[in-house]
KOLNUDO-454587 format. One line per 2 residues: number of its first residue (from 0); their letters; for each residue x, y, z of C-alpha. Coordinates in nm, 2 decimals. Example, Ala and Ser with C-alpha at 12.3 -4.5 7.8 and 13.67 -1.06 7.14 Angstrom:
0	as	1.23:-0.45:0.78  1.37:-0.11:0.71
This chain:
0	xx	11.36:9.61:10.60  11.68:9.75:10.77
2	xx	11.67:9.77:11.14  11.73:10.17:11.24
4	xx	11.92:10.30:11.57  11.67:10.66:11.60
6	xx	11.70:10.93:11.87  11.42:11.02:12.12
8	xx	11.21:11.26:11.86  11.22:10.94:11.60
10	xx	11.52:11.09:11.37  11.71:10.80:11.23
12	xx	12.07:10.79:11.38  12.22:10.47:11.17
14	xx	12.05:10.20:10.97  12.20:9.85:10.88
16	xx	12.20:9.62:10.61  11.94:9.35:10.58
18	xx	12.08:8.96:10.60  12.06:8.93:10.20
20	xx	12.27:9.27:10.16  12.03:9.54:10.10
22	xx	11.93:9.85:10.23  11.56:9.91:10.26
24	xx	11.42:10.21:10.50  11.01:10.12:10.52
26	xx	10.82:10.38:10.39  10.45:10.44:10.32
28	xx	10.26:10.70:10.15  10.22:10.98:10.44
30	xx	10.58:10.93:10.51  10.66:11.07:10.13
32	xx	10.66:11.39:9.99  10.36:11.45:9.84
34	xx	10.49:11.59:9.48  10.68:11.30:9.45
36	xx	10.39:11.03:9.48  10.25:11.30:9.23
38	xx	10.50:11.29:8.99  10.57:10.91:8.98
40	xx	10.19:10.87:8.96  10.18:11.10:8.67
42	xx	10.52:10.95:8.51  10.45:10.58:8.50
44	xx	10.04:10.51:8.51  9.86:10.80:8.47
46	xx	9.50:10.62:8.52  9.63:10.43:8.85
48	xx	9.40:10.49:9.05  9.08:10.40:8.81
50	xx	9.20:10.08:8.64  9.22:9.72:8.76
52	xx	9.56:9.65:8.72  9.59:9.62:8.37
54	xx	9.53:9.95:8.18  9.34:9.84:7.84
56	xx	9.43:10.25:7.68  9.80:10.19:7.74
58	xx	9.80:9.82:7.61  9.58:9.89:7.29
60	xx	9.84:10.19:7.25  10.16:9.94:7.32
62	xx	9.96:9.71:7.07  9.94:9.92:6.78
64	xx	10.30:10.11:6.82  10.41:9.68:6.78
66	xx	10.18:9.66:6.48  10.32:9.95:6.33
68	xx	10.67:9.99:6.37  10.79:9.62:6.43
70	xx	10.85:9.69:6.81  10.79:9.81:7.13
72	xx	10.79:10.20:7.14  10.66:10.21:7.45
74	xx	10.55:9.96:7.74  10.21:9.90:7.88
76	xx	10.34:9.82:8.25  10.09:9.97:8.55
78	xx	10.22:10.02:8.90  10.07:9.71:8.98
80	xx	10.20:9.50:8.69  10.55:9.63:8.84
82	xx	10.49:9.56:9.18  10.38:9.19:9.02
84	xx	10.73:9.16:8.84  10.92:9.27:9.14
86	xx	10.75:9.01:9.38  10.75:8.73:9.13
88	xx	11.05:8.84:8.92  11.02:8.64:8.55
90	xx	11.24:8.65:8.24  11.09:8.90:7.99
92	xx	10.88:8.71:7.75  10.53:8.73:7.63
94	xx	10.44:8.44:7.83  10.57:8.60:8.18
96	xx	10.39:8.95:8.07  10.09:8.77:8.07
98	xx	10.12:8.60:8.42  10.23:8.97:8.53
100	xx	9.92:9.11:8.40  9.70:8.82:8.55
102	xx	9.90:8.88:8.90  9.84:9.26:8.89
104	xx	9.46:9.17:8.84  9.48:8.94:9.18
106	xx	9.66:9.23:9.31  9.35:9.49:9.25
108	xx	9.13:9.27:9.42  9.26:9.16:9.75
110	xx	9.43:9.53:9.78  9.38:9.91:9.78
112	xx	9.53:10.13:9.59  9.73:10.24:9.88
114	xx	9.86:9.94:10.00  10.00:9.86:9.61
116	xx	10.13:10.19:9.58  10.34:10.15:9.92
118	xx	10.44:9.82:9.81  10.59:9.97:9.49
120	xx	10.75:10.27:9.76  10.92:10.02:9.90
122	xx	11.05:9.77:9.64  11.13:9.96:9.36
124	xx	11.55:9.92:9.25  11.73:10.25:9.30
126	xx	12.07:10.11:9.21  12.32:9.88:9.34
128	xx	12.21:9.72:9.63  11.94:10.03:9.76
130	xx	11.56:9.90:9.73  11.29:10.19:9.74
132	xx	11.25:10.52:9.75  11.32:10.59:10.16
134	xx	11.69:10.41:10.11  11.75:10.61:9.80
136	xx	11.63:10.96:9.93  11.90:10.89:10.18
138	xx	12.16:10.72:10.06  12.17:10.96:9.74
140	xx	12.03:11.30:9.91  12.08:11.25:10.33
142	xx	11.76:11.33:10.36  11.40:11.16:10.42
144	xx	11.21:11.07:10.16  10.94:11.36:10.28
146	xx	11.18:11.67:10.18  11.27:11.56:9.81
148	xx	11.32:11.89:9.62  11.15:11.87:9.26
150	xx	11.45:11.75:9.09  11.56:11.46:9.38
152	xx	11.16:11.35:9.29  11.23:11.38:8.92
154	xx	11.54:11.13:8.96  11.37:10.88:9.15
156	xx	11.07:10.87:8.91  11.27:10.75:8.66
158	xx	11.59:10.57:8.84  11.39:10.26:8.90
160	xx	11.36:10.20:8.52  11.73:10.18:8.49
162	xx	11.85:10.15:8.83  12.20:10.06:8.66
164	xx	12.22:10.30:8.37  12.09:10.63:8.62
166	xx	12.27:10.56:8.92  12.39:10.90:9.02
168	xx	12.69:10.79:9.21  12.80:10.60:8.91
170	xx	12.70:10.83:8.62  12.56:11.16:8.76
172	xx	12.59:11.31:8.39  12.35:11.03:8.31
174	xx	12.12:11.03:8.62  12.08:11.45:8.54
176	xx	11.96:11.37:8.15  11.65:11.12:8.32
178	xx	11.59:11.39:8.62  11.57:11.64:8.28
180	xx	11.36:11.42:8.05  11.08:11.36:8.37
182	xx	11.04:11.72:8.43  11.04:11.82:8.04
184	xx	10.76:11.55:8.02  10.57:11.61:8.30
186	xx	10.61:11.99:8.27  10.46:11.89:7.89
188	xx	10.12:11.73:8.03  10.05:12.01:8.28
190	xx	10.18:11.78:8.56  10.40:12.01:8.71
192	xx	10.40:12.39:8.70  10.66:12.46:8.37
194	xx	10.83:12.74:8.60  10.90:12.53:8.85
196	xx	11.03:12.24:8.59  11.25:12.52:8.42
198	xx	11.41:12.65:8.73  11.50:12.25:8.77
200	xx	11.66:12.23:8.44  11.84:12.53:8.51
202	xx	12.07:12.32:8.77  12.33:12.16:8.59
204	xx	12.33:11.83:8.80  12.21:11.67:9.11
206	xx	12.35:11.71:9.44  12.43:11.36:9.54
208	xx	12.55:11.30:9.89  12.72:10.95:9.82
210	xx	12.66:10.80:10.21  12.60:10.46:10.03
212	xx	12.93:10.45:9.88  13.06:10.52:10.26
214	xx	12.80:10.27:10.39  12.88:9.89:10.47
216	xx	12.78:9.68:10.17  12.72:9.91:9.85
């Protein structure tokens, strides 16, 4: 992770780039805000915390969309099959999505849910060269990753899916069309309140502070 200059009371002052070029801020669970772990949870594995890496609903469901309409509709990835990808990145073939799903089993058995989860917190993509969500709450928002407001939480739900394509510095139009989709969805399954998703909506885009485009590196 980076290292990080902090004042007496702890408040990060400066952090620096890591050796290989990144920016990574450590973060664990009680050091994120709680709706965001909620909605991210919600988002991308809904049974985490019951199944053992591999969810068998969501893979008989990928299964039959294949079956049916010739391709992939919609993935079958866990939490922990991600983290599995990101530590032992593969190219995307059948093959490697088995060893993914074999690793994510490992995963479940020498780890708790908690300790996965963190590891996802902190090596998720956010875009460019920022790795999880305590770099990207404040290189996008100046702000730690424990006062996200509901639509900063919406865009980092769904940014590490296409880190490239929803980077908010790059294409905020974009980035505010994924923030929208997460809290239409999650708003939809009762996930989030809908009055709070429709007052998100209501903003027509995302604040986005931009110190990583100032910062050394990105």
């Amino acid at each position: 992770t980076s290292d990080v200059v902090a004042d007496a009371s702890g408040e990060m002052l400066r952090p620096f780039i890591t050796p290989d070029g990144m920016w990574r801020l450590a973060a664990t669970g009680e050091a994120i805000d709680p709706l965001y772990l909620t909605m991210l949870v919600a988002y991308e594995d809904q049974r985490f915390a019951w199944h053992p890496g591999v969810d068998p609903l969501s893979l008989l469901r990928a299964v039959g969309q294949l079956a049916t309409n010739g391709r992939v509709v919609s993935g079958a990835s866990t939490l922990t099959m991600q983290v599995a990808r990101l530590v032992e990145p593969k190219p995307r073939t059948l093959s490697a999505k088995g060893i993914e799903m074999f690793r994510a089993l490992q995963l479940e058995l020498r780890h708790s849910k908690d300790e996965i989860l963190t590891a996802y917190l902190n090596l998720a993509p956010f875009g460019g060269n920022i790795v999880g969500v305590g770099a990207a709450a404040y290189f996008y928002f100046g702000k730690p990753a424990d006062r996200l407001s509901l639509g900063e939480a919406a865009l980092l739900t769904v940014l590490p899916r296409a880190p490239a394509r929803l980077d908010p510095a790059r294409d905020a139009p974009a980035a505010t069309r994924g923030r929208d989709m997460v809290l239409d969805q999650l708003a939809a399954r009762g996930a989030i309140p809908p009055e709070a998703a429709a007052a998100g909506l209501r903003r027509a885009s995302l604040p986005v502070i931009l110190i990583a485009n100032k910062a050394e590196g990105r």
